[in-house]
C-alpha beads as a LAMMPS data file, in Angstrom:
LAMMPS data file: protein, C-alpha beads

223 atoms
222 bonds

1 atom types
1 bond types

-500.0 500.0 xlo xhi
-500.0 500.0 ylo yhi
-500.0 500.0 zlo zhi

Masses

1 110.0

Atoms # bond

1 1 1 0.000 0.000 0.000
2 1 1 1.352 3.750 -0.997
3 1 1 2.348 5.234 2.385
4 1 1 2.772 8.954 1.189
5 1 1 -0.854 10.125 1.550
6 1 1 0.055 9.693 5.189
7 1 1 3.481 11.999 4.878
8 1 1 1.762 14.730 3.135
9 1 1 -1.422 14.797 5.770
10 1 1 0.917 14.531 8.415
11 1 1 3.655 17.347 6.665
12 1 1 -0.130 19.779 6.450
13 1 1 -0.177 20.016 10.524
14 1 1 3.074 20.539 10.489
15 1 1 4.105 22.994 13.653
16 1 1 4.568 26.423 12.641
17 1 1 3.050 29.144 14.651
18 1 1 5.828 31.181 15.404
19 1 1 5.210 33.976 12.367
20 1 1 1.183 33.984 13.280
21 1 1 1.387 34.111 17.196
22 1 1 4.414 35.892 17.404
23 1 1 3.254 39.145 15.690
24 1 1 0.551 39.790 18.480
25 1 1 1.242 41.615 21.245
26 1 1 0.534 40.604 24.825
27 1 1 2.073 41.978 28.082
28 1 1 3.189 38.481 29.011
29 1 1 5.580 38.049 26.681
30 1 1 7.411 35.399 28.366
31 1 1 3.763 33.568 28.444
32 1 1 3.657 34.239 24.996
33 1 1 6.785 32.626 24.319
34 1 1 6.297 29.558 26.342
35 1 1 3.032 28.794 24.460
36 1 1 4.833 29.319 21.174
37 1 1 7.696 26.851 21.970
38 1 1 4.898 24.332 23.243
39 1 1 2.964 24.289 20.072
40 1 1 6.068 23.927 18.068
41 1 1 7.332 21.013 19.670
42 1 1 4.291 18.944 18.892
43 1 1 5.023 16.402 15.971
44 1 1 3.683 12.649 15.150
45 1 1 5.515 11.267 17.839
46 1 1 5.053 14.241 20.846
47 1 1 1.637 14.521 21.533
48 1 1 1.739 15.194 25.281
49 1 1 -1.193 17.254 26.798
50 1 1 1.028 18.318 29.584
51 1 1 0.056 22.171 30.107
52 1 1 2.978 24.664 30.914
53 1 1 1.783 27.740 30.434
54 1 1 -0.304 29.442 32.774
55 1 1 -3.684 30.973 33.030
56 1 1 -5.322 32.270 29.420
57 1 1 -1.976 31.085 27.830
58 1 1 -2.210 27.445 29.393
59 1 1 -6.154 27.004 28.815
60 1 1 -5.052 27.662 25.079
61 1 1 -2.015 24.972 25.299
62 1 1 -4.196 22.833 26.427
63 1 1 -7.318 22.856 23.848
64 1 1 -4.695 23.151 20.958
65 1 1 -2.572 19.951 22.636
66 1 1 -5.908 17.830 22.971
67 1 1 -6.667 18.658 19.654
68 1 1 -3.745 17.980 18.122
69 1 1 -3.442 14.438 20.263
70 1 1 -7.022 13.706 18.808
71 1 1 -6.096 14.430 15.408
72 1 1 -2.896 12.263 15.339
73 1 1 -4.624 9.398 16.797
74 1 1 -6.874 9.454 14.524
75 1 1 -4.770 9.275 11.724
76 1 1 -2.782 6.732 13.190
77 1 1 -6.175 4.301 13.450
78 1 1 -7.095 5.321 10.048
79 1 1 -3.965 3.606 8.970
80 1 1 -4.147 0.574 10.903
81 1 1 -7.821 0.367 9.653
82 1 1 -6.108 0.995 5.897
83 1 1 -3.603 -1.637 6.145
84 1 1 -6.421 -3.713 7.812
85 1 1 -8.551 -3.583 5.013
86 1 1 -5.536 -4.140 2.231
87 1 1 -4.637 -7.166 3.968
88 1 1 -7.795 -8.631 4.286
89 1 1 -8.445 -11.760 1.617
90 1 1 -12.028 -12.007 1.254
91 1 1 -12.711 -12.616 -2.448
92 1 1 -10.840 -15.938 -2.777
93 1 1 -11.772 -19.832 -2.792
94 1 1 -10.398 -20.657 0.597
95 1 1 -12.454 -17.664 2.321
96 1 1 -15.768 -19.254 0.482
97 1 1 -15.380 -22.155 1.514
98 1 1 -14.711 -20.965 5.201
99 1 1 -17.326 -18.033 5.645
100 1 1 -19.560 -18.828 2.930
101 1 1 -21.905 -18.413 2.132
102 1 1 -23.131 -15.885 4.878
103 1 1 -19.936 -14.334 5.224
104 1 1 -20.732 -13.682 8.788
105 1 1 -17.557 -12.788 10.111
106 1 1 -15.864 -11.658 6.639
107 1 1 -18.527 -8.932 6.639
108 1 1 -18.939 -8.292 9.692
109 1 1 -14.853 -7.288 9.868
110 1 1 -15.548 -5.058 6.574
111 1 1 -18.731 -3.581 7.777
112 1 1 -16.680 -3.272 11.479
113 1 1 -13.683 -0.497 9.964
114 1 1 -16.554 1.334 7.452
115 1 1 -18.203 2.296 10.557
116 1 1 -15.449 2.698 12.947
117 1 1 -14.156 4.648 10.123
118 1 1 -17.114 6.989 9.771
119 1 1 -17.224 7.685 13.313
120 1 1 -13.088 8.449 13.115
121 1 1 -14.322 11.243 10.729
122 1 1 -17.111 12.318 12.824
123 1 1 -14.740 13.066 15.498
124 1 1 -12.536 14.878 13.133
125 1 1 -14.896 17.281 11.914
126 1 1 -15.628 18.580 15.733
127 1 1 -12.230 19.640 15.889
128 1 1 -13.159 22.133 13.094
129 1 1 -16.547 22.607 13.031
130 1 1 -17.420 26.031 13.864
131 1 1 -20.133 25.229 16.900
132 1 1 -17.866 22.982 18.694
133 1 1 -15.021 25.251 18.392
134 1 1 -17.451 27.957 20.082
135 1 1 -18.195 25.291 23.219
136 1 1 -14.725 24.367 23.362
137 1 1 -13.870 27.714 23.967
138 1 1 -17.064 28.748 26.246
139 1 1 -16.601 25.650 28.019
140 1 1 -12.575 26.534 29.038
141 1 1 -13.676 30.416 29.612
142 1 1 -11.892 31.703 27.035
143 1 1 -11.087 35.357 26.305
144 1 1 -11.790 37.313 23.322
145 1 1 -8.502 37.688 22.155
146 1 1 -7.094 34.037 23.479
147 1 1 -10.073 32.529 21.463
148 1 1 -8.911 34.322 18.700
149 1 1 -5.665 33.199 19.592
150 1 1 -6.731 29.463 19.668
151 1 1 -8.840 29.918 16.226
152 1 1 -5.525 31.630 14.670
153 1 1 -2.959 28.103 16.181
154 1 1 -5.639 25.969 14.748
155 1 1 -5.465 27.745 11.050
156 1 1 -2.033 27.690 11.214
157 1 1 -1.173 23.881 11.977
158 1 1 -3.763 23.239 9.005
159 1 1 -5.918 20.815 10.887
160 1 1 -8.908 21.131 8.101
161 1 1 -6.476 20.714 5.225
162 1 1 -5.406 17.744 6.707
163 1 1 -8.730 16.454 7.334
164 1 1 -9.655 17.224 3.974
165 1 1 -6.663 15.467 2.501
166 1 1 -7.915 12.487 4.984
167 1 1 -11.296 12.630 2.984
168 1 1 -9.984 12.468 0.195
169 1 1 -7.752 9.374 0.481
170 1 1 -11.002 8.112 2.641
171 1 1 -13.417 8.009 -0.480
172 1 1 -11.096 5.508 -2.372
173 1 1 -10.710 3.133 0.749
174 1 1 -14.246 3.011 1.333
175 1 1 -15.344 2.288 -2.320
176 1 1 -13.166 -0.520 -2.014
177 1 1 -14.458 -1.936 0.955
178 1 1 -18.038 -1.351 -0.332
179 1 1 -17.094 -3.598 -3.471
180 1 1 -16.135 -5.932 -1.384
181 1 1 -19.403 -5.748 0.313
182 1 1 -21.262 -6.260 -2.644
183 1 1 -19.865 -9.271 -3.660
184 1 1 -20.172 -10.948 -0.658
185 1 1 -23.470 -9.367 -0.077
186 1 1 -24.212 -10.651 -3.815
187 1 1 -22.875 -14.132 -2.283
188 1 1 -24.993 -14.337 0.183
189 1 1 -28.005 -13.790 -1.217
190 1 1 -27.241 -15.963 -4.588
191 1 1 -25.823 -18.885 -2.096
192 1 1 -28.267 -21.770 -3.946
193 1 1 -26.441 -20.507 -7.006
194 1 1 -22.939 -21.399 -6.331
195 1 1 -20.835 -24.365 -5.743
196 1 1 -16.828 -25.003 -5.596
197 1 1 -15.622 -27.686 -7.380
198 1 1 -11.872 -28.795 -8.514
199 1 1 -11.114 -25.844 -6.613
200 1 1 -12.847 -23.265 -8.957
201 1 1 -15.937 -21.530 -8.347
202 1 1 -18.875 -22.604 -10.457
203 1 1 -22.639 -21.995 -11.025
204 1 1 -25.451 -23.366 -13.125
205 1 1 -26.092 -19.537 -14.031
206 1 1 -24.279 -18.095 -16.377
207 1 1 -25.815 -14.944 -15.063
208 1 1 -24.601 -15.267 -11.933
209 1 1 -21.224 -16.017 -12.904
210 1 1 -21.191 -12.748 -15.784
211 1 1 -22.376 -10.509 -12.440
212 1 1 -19.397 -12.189 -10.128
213 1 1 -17.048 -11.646 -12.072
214 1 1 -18.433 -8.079 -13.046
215 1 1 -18.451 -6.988 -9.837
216 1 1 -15.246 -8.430 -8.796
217 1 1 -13.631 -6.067 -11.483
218 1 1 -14.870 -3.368 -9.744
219 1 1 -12.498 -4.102 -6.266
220 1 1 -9.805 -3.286 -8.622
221 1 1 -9.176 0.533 -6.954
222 1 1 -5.648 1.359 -6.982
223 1 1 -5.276 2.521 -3.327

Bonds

1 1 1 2
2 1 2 3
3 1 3 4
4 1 4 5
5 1 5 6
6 1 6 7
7 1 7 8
8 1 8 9
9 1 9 10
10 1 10 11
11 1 11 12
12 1 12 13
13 1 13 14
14 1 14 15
15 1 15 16
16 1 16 17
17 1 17 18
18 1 18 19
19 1 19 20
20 1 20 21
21 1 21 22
22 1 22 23
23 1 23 24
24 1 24 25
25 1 25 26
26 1 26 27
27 1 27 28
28 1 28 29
29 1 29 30
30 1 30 31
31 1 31 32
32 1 32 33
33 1 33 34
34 1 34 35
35 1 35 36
36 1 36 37
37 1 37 38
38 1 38 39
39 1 39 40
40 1 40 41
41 1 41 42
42 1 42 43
43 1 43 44
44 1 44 45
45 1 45 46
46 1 46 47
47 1 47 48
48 1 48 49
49 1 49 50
50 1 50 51
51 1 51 52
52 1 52 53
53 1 53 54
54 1 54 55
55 1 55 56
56 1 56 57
57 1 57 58
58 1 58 59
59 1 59 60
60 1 60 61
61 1 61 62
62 1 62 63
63 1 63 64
64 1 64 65
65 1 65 66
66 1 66 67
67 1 67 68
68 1 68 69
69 1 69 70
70 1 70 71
71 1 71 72
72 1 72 73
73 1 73 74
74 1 74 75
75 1 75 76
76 1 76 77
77 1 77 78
78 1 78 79
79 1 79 80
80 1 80 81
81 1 81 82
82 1 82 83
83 1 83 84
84 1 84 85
85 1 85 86
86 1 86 87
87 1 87 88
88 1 88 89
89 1 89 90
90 1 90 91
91 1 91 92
92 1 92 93
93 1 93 94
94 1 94 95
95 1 95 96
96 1 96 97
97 1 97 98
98 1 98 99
99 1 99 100
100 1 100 101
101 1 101 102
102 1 102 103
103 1 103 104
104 1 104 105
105 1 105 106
106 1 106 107
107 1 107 108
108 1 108 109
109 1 109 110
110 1 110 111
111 1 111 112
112 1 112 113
113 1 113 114
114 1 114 115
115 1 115 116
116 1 116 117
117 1 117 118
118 1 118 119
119 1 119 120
120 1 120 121
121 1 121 122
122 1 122 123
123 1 123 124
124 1 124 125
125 1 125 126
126 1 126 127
127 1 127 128
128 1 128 129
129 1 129 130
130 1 130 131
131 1 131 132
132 1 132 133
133 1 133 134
134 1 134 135
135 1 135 136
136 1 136 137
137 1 137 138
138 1 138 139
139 1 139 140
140 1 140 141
141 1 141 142
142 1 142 143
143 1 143 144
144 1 144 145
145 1 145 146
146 1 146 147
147 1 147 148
148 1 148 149
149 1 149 150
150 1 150 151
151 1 151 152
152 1 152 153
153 1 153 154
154 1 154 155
155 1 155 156
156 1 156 157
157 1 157 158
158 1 158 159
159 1 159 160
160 1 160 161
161 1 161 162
162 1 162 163
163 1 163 164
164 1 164 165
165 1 165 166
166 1 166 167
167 1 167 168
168 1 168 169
169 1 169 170
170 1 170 171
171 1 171 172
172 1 172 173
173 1 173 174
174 1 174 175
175 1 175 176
176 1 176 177
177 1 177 178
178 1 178 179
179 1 179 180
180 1 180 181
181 1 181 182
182 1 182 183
183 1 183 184
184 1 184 185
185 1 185 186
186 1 186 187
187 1 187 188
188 1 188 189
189 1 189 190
190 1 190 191
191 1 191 192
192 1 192 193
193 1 193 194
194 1 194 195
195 1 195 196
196 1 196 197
197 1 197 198
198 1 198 199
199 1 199 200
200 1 200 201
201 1 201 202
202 1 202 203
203 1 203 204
204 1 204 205
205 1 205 206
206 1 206 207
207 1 207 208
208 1 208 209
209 1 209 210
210 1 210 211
211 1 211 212
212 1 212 213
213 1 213 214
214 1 214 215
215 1 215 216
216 1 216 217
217 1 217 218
218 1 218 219
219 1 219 220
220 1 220 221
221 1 221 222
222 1 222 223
């Protein structure tokens, strides 16, 4: 599987606040400073939430930290479910013969990641949705200008055009997954209609065979 989708979403939130938070003035400049040198530390592998700046300063550590910490590990079980679903060997003999023909726990593993999936991107889209940004920020008492503050870190890491780049990559994985779906699905349903036999799959249908092997053209996505 092509690993560099993950580089480039991962190069998007890359650290770089300095120019943005720097330019604003605040009378505790050392404050300031220690926020700055937080955020910039953050990468793939630092994700701590631990909080050292203090009052406005910290609460804004803090909500930018937990988002960032949500956003990694969310890419990181995107992957695994990625690498999940590449690895999986559903449309073969040996899996027919095993599952078939409900395909109880074959689908129920592809129709497990679509969903934990969706909900992975459910989660995402709070940390950018307008609304929730709003409670976040009513909820932690935050100032006028630290909320501003916040909104500006956020921009600046590029959280949404990393999610977006996530939804993008997204759409291909879960059309694949769906045509796996459907040909199990198509399976299961059909299961009076086919047979193995000298290790080949066969069917009194020609029908059925055409609209197999139709529709297992279609889980040909490059990923």
């Amino acid at each position: 599987m092509k690993k560099r989708w993950l580089v480039l979403i991962l190069a998007l939130v890359a650290i770089a606040v300095v120019a943005v938070v720097a330019v604003m003035v605040f009378k505790d400049k050392s404050q300031n400073d220690l926020l700055i040198s937080e955020i910039n530390a953050l990468s793939e592998s630092n994700v701590n939430t631990d909080v050292k700046a203090e009052g406005q300063y910290g609460v804004v550590e803090k909500l930018v930290k937990e988002d960032y910490k949500l956003y990694i590990e969310s890419v990181n079980k995107l992957r695994e479910n990625y690498e999940k679903l590449t690895q999986i060997k559903v449309i073969n003999l040996e899996n027919y013969q095993n599952d078939g023909p409900e395909f109880t726990e074959s689908l129920g593993t592809l129709n497990g990641i679509k969903e934990e999936n969706k909900q992975i991107f459910d989660t995402l889209n709070s940390l950018v949705n307008e609304s929730k940004i709003e409670e976040r920020i009513s909820s932690n008492g935050l100032e006028s200008r630290y909320a501003n503050m916040y909104k500006n870190i956020l921009k600046d890491i590029k959280v949404e055009e990393g999610i977006n780049a996530l939804k993008e990559m997204d759409a291909k994985y879960d059309a694949y997954n769906d045509s796996l779906i459907a040909v199990l699905n198509y399976m299961k349903e059909n299961g009076n209609e086919w047979f193995i036999e000298n290790n080949t799959l066969k069917s009194k249908s020609q029908t059925f065979i055409d609209t197999y092997n139709d529709m297992v053209q279609k889980t040909n996505i490059e990923l």
